[in-house]
C-alpha positions in Angstrom: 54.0 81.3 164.9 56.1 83.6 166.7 55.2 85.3 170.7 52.9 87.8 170.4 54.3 91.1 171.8 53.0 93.0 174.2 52.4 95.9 172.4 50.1 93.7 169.6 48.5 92.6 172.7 47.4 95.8 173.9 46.5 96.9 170.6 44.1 93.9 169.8 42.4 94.3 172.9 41.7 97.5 172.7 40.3 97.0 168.7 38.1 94.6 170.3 36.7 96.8 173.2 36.5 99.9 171.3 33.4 98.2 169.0 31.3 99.6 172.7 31.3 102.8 171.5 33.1 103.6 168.0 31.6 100.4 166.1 34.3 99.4 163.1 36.2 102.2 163.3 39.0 101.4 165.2 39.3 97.8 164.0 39.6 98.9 160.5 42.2 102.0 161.2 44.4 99.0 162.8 43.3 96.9 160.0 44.3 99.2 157.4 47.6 100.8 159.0 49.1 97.0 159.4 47.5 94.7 156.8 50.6 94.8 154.6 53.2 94.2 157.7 53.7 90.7 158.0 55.0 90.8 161.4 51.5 92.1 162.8 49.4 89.1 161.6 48.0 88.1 164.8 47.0 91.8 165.3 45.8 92.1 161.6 43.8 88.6 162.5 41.8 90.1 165.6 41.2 93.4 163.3 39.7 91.9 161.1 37.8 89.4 162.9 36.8 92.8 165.5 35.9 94.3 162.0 34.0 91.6 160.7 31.9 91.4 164.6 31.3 95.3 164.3 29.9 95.3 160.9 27.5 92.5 161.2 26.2 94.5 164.6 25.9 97.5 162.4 23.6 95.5 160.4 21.9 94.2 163.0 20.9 97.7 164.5 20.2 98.8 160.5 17.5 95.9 160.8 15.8 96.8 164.1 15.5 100.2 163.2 13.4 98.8 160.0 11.5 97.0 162.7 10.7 99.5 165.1 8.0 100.5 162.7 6.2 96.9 164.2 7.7 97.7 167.8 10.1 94.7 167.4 12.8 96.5 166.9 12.6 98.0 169.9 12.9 95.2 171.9 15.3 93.8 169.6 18.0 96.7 170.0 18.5 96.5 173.7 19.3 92.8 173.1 21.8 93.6 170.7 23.7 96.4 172.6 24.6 93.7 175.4 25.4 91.1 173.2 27.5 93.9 171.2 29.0 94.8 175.2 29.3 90.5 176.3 31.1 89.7 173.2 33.5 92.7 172.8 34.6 92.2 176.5 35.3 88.4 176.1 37.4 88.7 172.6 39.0 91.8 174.7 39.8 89.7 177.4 41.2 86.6 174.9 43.5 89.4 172.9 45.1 90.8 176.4 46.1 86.9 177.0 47.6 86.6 173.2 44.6 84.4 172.2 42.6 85.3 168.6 39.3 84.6 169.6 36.4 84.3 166.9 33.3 85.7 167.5 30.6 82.7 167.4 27.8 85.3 164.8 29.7 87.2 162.5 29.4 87.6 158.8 33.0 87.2 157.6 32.9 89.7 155.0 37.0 90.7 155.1 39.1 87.9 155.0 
């Protein structure tokens, strides 16, 4: 595999961090725009895998909102905002060094 340029660099770490507050939208508007470019594979790699993280969190919050009707849920979506923050800022952190990072709970629905 070739170096990873800067520029991919900066753009994966920026899909990773931007799950804090968009959720999967950035991740799959770099996911789509580069998935056919086979130059950006790394980048198309941490897109995905950013994609994959944001839309198992999306379920996650789609769940505690079921169970705030038992007052779980509201206990349960605080928890899930920081991992959300924690996880986001580490595969951020891993993509500015050229590292893919996976996230450990994911559902890999895009491959």
């Amino acid at each position: 595999m070739s170096e990873v340029s800067q520029d991919d660099k900066n753009l994966g770490m920026l899909t990773h961090l931007s799950g804090i507050l968009l959720g999967f939208i950035v991740p799959l508007i770099i996911w789509l725009m580069n998935k056919e470019k086979t130059d950006k594979s790394w980048l198309n790699t941490e897109a995905v895998e950013a994609l994959n993280f944001q839309i198992t969190i999306a379920i996650g919050y789609v769940i505690c909102l079921v169970l705030t009707a038992v007052l779980i849920g509201a206990l349960l979506m605080p928890i899930l905002w920081i991992f959300n923050i924690v996880f986001c800022i580490i595969a951020g952190l891993k993509a500015k060094e050229g590292t893919s990072y996976r996230y450990p709970f994911a559902i890999r629905l895009i491959k």
